[in-house]
C-alpha angles and dihedrals in degrees: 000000000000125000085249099052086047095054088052092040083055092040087055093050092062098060099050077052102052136133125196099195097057101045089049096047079052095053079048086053091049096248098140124186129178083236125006124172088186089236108178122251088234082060097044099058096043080057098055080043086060093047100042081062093037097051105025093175118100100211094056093043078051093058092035094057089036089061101040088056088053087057106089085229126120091218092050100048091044094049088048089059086044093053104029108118112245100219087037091057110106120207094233093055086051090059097052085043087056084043086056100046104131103186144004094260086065098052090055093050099051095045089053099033098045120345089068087062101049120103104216089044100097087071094038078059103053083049093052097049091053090048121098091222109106091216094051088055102048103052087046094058086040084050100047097041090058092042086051084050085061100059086254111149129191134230122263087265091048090055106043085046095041094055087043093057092042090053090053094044093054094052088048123095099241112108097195093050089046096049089049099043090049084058089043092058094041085059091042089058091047081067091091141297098285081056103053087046095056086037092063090030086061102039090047092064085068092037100255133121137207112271 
């Protein structure tokens, strides 16, 4: 089977698998696709699943998500962070996929599908967090907070960047930056004592405190 004949076997499959209700509560929400069956997260995953047993070889699930992310679909672009490779996946083809993001719900989905696994991606996402774009930052504080869960720590220059960042995020006027940057910190302070202490001492500077 081609790449081409997979993509509209998948495609098919959506919409055996949609749901009406749920497409139309995410366009009320404002998350507007070019084309949304509304198919579940739980299904989805069961279906890159399929196909991970179906397609074992790396280099084809690379083309295939390639070419899903190029679909204007939700379902597409969700299954091809599900399926990239995460040794196959080229920095360079991370940044055009961040260009691309279309709405907040995919850059969820691709920080916690892919972007978490990916070995470059603790310095992406102190780039992301200094950028002026909402989706960049946001990836890069969804990033960071699993990274932190982790037990992994950053570097002086990571920290003192990271809290100034932080700082400028909580006095701005987007609640979805905000929110993920406020977990992000309360990870970052788990880290250890010396953490959670730079972590108040900073918030407190704007008159806010760890939750």
């Amino acid at each position: 089977m081609t790449t081409q004949e997979k993509i509209k076997d998948i495609k098919l499959s959506f919409h055996q698998l949609m749901d009406g209700a749920v497409a139309q509560s995410m366009r009320s929400k404002g998350l507007n696709y070019k084309l949304n069956w509304g198919v579940t997260l739980p299904r989805l995953r069961e279906m890159s699943d399929e196909i991970r047993r179906e397609i074992p070889d790396d280099d084809t699930l690379y083309h295939l998500s390639i070419t899903l992310w190029k679909e204007n679909v939700r379902e597409c672009k969700i299954l091809a962070t599900l399926l990239m490779p995460h040794e196959k996946m080229l920095p360079e083809v991370c940044d055009i996929w961040m260009e691309q993001l279309p709405s907040q719900e995919l850059a969820e989905q691709v920080a916690f599908n892919l972007w978490q696994h990916l070995p470059y991606i603790a310095e992406k996402s102190f780039q992301w967090i200094a950028s002026d774009k909402e989706y960049d930052q946001l990836c890069g504080y969804l990033v960071l907070t699993r990274l932190f869960m982790n037990g992994q720590e950053p570097n002086e220059r990571g920290i003192n960047e990271f809290l100034d960042q932080v700082l400028c995020v909580l006095q701005s006027d987007t609640p979805s930056v905000r929110k993920a940057a406020m977990h992000c910190v309360s990870r970052f302070a788990e880290l250890g004592l010396v953490y959670e202490r730079m972590a108040k001492s900073a918030l407190k500077s704007v008159s806010l405190e760890l939750f």
